[in-house]
C-alpha positions in Angstrom: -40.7 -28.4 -88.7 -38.3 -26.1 -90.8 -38.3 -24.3 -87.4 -37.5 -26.6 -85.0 -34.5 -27.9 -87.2 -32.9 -24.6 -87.7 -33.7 -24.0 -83.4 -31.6 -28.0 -82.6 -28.6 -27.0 -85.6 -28.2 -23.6 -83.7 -28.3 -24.5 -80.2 -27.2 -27.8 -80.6 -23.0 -28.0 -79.5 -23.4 -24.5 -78.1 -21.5 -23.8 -74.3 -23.8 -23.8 -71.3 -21.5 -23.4 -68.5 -18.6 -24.7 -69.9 -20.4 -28.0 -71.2 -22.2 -28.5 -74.5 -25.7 -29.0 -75.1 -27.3 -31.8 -76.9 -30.8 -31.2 -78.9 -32.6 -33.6 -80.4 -35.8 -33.4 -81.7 -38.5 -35.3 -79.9 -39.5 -37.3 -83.2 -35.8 -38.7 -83.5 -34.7 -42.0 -81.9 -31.5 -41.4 -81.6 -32.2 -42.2 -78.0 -32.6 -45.8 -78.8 -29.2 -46.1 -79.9 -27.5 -45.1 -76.8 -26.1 -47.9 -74.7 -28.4 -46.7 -71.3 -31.5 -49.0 -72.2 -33.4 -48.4 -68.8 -32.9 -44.6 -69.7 -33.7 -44.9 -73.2 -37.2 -47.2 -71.9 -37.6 -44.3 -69.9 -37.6 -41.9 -72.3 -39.7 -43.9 -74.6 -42.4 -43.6 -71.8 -42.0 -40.2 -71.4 -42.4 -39.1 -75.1 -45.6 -40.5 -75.3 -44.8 -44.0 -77.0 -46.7 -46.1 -77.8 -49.0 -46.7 -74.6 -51.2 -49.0 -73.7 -55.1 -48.0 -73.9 -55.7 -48.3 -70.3 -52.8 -46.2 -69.8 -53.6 -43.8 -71.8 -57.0 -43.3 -70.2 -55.6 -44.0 -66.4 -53.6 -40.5 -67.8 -56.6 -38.8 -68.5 -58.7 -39.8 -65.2 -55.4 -38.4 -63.8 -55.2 -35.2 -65.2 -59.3 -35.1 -65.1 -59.2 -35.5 -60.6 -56.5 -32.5 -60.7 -58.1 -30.6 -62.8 -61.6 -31.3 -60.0 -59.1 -30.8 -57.0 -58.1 -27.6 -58.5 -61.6 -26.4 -58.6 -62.6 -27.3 -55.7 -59.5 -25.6 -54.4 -60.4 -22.4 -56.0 -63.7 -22.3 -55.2 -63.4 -23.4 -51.3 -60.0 -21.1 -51.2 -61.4 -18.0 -50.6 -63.7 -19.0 -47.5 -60.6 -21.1 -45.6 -58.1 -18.2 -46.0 -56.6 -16.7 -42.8 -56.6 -12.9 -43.0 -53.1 -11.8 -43.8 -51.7 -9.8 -40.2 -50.4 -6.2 -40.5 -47.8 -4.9 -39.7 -49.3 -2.7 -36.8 -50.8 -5.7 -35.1 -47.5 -7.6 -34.9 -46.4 -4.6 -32.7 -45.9 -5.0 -29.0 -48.1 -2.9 -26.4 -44.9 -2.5 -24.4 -46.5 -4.5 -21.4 -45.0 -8.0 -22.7 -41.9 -6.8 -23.3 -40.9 -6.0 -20.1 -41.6 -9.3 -18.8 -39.0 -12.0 -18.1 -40.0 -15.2 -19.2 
């Protein structure tokens, strides 16, 4: 924790192309306070607030079928690959060329 403070007072103000950052840490709500209440709902969500069960495990079932898709992926990959072209067969015999299309 000691860490992460020392990280948000150092970078916190400093110049990022010409305009200055803001760090929080994400166990503040100072994101409450700001005015932008959709954004601030948003946010909320986004951190991990406090969730509903179901949506919590809708997350995991989520993360679960793309973690299978990514499997399967891998394992059927290798077999549906097209066979990268060289260089030497995208050359022209020389009979093509001469034709006018």
């Amino acid at each position: 924790m000691q860490e992460a403070q020392l990280a948000k007072e150092k970078m916190n103000g400093k110049l990022v192309c010409g305009r200055p950052v803001v760090v929080h840490l994400a166990s503040e709500k100072c994101f409450l306070d700001s005015g932008n209440s959709q954004r601030a709902l948003k946010d909320k969500k986004l951190a991990g607030g406090s969730g509903s069960k179901s949506a919590q495990t809708d997350r995991a079932a989520k993360i679960s079928a793309i973690k299978n898709k990514l499997k399967s992926l891998e394992n059927d990959g290798c077999s549906t690959k097209r066979p990268r072209l060289n260089p030497d067969d995208l050359k022209s015999t020389g009979e093509q060329s001469d034709k006018k299309l």
